[in-house]
C-alpha positions, 0 to 999 in steps of 0.5 A: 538452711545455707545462708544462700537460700535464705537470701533468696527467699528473703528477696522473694519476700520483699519482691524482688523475684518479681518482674517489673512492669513492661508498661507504665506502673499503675495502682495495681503495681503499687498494691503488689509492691505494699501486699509484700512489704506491707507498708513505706516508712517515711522520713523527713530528710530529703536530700535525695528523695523522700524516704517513702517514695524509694522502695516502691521505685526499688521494686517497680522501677521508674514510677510516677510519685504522684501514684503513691500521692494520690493513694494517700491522699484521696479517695473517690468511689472508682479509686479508694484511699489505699493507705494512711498514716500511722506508727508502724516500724516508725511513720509510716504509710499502712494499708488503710484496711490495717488500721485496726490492727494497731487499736492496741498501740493507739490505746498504749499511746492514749497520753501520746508515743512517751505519755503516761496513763494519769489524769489529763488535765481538764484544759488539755482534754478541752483542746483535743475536743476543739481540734476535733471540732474544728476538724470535723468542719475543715477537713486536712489542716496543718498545725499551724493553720489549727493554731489560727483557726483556734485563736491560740498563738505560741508563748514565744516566737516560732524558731523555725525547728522542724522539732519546735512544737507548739502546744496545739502541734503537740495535742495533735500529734497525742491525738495521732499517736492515739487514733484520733486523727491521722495526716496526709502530706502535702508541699513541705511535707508537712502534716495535714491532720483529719479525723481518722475517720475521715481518712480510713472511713468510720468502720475501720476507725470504730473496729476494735480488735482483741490486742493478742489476735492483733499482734499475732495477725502483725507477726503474720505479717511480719513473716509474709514480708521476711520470708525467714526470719528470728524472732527479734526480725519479726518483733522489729518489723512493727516494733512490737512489745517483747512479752507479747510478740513472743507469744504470738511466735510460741502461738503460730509455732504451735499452730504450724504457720511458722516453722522454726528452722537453722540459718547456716551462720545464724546463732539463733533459731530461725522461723520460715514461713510455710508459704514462703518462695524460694526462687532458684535465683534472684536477678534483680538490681536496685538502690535501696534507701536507708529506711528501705525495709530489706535494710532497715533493721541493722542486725538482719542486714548483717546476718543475711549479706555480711554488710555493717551498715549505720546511717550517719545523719547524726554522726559529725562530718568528718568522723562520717565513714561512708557519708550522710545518706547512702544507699545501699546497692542490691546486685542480684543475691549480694549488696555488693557497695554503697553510695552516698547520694544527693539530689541537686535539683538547681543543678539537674545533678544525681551526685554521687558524692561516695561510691564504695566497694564491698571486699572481694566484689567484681568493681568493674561489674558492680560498676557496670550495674550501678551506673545503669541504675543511678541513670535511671534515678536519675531520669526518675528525679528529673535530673539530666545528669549523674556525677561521681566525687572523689570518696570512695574505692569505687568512684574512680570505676564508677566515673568511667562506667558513666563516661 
């Protein structure tokens, strides 16, 4: 298969053949968006939009966020809750109807995502039942606001830490990571903890299904959302365990619901999913965040569109090459540049604070295209205005683009 099918059928999978709303975008655009993608990761770095909101505005264009609020948040009888917390390739929001097919995480992570299978010691097993109970009574409530209710307070004084955990925060996160509880985020995004059958209703929060049916049904997924992938593509979308995600490949080899293929450059096999698109070409533009899932598995993204792409929140200012939070910019079949982007909402100001060029690219065209597209992001964040620093091969033609 030549690297420019896979591309092709790679885009179709992720939904960008597909055409953006002529109207305003609605639940039924947003269910489009996850039946492809299957669910948003979400991140706590905010510096230009929050992680989970991206890919649905990649996709759909301009969008209102409190869309996707609600689908996570609420839940009536005309509009059902459409998604709810929980580890899927990182935090992330699944389709509520998934939720059972993570039963067998929620069993490993019963003493939390790092905890052991021993003894639990009898004051810890009382405060999870506490915190259900209390719970049970209050509906969506912080940590901190259990730690009140429950009349504990921290050995020591709060250190202000996103990281810092006190020991009710950590039970509540065990109980998460086990299926006791899910969140939904409010203000700070911070999560607000209920009982997961609060969140996803009793029956899917009671379904139990078999470990090696689930894991097989994720590589379905899997497959569905990468169109053509290897194996390590398709264990990565959901992080799932080696032993048992290569089983479920043998097994839907087997079965004839992927079919093992050559990706021209690739040096492993490839699988393709027999139902997959391959569009005759893709025309679509978009910025895609750093946890955008066309991207967010390094290896793939290099194998597919030749980009060497790291995300450098943690690497020190100045050994940073490209910048703390960049976007990479789709451009029909190719991610031709870059951008290190920072929402200034004082100001009312999208910066571009680097703008960089991949080799052998058309930098006025690709310059054209992503001008266009950092004004529409950002009219979507409400700012007024785009700016372009000096970093970067392509900011000096990006700055004219945006005269």
């Amino acid at each position: 298969m030549p690297i420019a099918r896979a591309r092709r059928i790679a885009l179709a999978a992720q939904g960008f053949a597909d055409p953006r709303p002529s109207c305003v975008a609605t639940r039924r655009h947003l269910q489009r968006v996850l039946g492809r993608i299957r669910f948003l990761q979400m991140d706590s770095v905010n510096i230009a939009v929050r992680a989970h909101y991206m890919p649905l505005f990649s996709r759909l264009g301009p969008y209102d966020p409190a869309l996707l609020d609600r689908a996570a948040a609420e839940s009536t009888a005309r509009a059902p809750r459409l998604l709810a917390e929980y580890w899927a390739h990182e935090a992330a929001l699944i389709p509520v109807e998934d939720w059972p097919l993570f039963r067998w995480r929620m069993d490993d992570y019963r003493y939390g995502r790092y905890g052991k299978p021993v003894a639990e010691p009898p004051e810890r097993t009382a405060l999870r039942a506490e915190i259900a109970r209390v719970l049970a009574e209050t509906g969506p409530t912080t940590g901190g606001e259990l730690e009140e209710l429950l009349g504990r307070r921290r050995d020591q004084p709060r250190r202000g830490s996103w990281w810092d955990r006190s020991e009710v925060k950590h039970a509540c996160e065990v109980m998460l990571a086990a299926g006791d509880l899910s969140a939904i985020r409010r203000g700070n995004f911070a999560r607000h903890y209920d009982l997961a059958e609060n969140i996803v209703g009793p029956d899917l929060a009671s379904t139990a299904i078999d470990r090696d049916v689930a894991i097989r049904e994720l590589v379905r997924r899997s497959i569905g959302a990468l169109g053509v992938a290897t194996e390590t593509d398709l264990r990565d979308y959901y992080r799932l365990p080696v032993v048992d995600a290569r089983r479920a490949v043998t097994e839907l080899v087997d079965a004839g619901e992927l079919t093992p293929v050559t990706v021209a450059g690739w040096d492993r096999t490839a699988y393709l999913d027999p139902a997959a698109r391959t569009p005759r070409r893709v025309e679509a533009s978009a910025l895609l965040a750093p946890f955008d899932p066309l991207v967010f598995f390094r290896p793939r993204l290099h194998r597919l569109f030749d980009m060497h792409y790291r995300i450098e929140i943690y690497v020190p200012e100045p050994q940073r090459v490209h910048g703390y939070y960049v976007f990479p910019y789709l451009l029909d079949e190719e991610i031709p540049a870059r951008v290190d982007l920072k929402t200034d909402r004082s100001a009312g100001v999208l910066r571009v604070l680097g703008a960089f060029a991949e080799d052998g690219v058309d930098r006025d065209h690709v310059a054209t295209r992503l001008a266009a597209d950092l004004r529409s992001m950002a009219g979507w964040l409400g700012m007024d205005d785009v700016t372009v620093g000096r970093r970067g091969d392509l900011a000096p033609v990006l700055r004219r683009a945006l005269a």
